[in-house]
N, C-alpha and C positions, 0 to 999 in steps of 0.2 A: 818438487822438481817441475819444472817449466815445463816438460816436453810428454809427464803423465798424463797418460789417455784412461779413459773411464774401464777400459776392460784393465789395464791396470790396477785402479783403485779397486774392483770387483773382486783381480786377486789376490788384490792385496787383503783384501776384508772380505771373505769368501761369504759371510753372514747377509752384506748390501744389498746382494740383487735375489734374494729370496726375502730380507724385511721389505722391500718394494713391492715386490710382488705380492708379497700377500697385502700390503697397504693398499696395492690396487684393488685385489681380489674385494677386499671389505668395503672398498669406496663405490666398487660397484653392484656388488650386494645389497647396500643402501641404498641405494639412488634406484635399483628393483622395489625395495618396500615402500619409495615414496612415491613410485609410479603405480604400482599396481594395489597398494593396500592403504595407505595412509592420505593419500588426495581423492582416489574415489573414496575412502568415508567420511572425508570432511564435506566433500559434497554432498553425500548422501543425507547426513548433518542437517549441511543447508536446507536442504531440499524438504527434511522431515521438518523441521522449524517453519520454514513457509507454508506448509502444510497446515503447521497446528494453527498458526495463527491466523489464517485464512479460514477453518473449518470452525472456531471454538468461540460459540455466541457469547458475549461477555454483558451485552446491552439488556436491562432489567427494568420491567415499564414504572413509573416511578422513582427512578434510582438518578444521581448527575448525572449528565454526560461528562465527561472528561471534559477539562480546562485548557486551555492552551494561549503559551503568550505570546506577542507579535509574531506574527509567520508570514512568508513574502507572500505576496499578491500576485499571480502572471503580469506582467506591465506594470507592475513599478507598484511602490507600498506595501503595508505591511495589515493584520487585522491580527483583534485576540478575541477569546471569548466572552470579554471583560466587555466589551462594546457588542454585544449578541445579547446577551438578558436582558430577558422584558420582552424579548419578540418571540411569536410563534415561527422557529426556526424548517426550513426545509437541506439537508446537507447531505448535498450526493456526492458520491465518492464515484470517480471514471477515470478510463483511461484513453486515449486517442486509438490505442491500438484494438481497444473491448466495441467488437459493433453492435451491442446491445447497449452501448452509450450510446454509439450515432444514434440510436433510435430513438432513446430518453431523450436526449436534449434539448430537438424541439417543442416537446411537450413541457420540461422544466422552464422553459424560456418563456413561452404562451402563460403558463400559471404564474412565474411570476410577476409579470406583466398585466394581471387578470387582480392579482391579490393584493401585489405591494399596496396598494391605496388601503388596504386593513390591515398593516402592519407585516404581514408574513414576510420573510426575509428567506430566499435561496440562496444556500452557499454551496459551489462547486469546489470539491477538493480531488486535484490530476494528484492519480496514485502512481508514482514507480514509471514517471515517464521524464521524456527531453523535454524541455521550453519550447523547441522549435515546434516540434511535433502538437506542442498542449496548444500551443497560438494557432496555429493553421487547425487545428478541431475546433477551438473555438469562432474561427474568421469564417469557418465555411458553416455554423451552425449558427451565426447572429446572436452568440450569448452574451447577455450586457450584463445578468448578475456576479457578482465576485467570485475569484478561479484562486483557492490556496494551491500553494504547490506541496507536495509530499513526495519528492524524488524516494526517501527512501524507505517510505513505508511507517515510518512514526507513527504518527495519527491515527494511520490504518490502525495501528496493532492497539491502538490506544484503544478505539471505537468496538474495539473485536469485528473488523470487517472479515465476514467470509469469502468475502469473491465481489466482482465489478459486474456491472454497476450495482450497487448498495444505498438505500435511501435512507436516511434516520431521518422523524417526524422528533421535535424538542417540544414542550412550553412552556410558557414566559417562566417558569422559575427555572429552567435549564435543564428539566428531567426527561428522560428516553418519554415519549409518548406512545411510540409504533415505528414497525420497520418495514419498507417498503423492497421486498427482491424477488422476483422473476427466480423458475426452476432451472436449474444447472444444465447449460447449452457445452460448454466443454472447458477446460484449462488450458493456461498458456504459463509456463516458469512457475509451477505448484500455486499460480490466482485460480480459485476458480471464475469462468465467465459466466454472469445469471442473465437470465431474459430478461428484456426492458420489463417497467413497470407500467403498466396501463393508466390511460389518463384517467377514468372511472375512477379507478384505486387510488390514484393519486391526488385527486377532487375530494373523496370522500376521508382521507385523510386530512388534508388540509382543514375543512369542514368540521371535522372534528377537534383539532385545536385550538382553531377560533372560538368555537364554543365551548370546551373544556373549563372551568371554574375551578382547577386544582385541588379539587378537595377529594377526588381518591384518585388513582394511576387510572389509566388505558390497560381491558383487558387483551390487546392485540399484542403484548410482548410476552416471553415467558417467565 
């Protein structure tokens, strides 16, 4: 009938607006356990996962470093590991937003500038950061060695980085040599942030894999 109104159909079928209402009842019940039980533990989730993988040393002196194949460059191109062997590698991991990187960086920039003429190679890898943000850190710090990007933490997890800034010292056969991190200044989104590394430290590492002969590990790792 053309002219039935919904309290009609209701009594007509006196069962409608109680299955409704309870479909409500249940829909709203759910959408309680996806607000208060099920999104905060997925984050919680998250949050324990960046944790682990930020606290849990993976790097073993002697042992590869992890491989990796072409990965963009900040400004254009790409690099792999493939083209790293054979050089005594420096590979620091920062972020624009980590001020214990502003701090590094001049000093990363100064050595490499000091060393490249003996081979040593710096590579800067921006963890979990914007482009714009990695370009304006590196414009205001005059960094001319190469800037991988790692928006989303790959690398990191690959390297077992604890927190930013994070130095790995390589040699030439591509094995952990030593690690270079400053003591735990605070977090930001489960990273921890560590104190720059001192130039001293950073010399005397270097130094040390220049001179390295590969025929037993570095006892500066665990």
């Amino acid at each position: 009938m053309t002219g039935e109104t919904m309290g009609d159909r209701e009594r007509a079928e006196p069962g409608a607006g109680a299955v409704r209402a309870t479909m409500s009842t249940r829909t709203r019940r759910r959408l309680r356990i996806l607000a208060f039980g099920v999104i905060p533990g997925l984050f919680c989730l998250v949050l324990v996962v960046g944790l682990i993988r930020t606290n849990k040393p993976t790097a073993v002196a002697g042992k590869p470093a992890p491989t990796f194949g072409q990965l963009p460059l900040l400004g254009g191109g790409t690099l792999s590991s493939a083209s790293l062997q054979g050089k005594p590698l420096v590979i620091n991991f920062f972020a624009s937003w980590c001020a214990p990187c502003q701090q590094e960086a001049p000093t990363l920039e100064s050595l490499y500038q000091q060393y490249r003429a003996q081979g040593v190679q710096v590579i800067g890898v921006d963890y979990e950061d914007l482009d714009t943000d990695a370009e304006a850190f590196v414009k205001q710090n005059g960094t001319s060695y190469p800037i991988l990007r790692d928006p989303d933490g790959t690398l990191a997890t690959q390297f077992g980085v604890r927190g930013v800034p994070e130095t790995y010292f390589i040699d030439r056969q591509y094995r952990f040599f030593s690690i270079g991190e400053g003591s735990q200044e605070g977090s930001q989104g489960g990273t921890r942030i560590l104190g720059a590394v001192s130039k001293p430290e950073m010399i005397s590492q270097i130094n040390g894999l220049l001179s390295f002969n590969g025929s037993s590990p570095s006892p500066s790792l665990p």
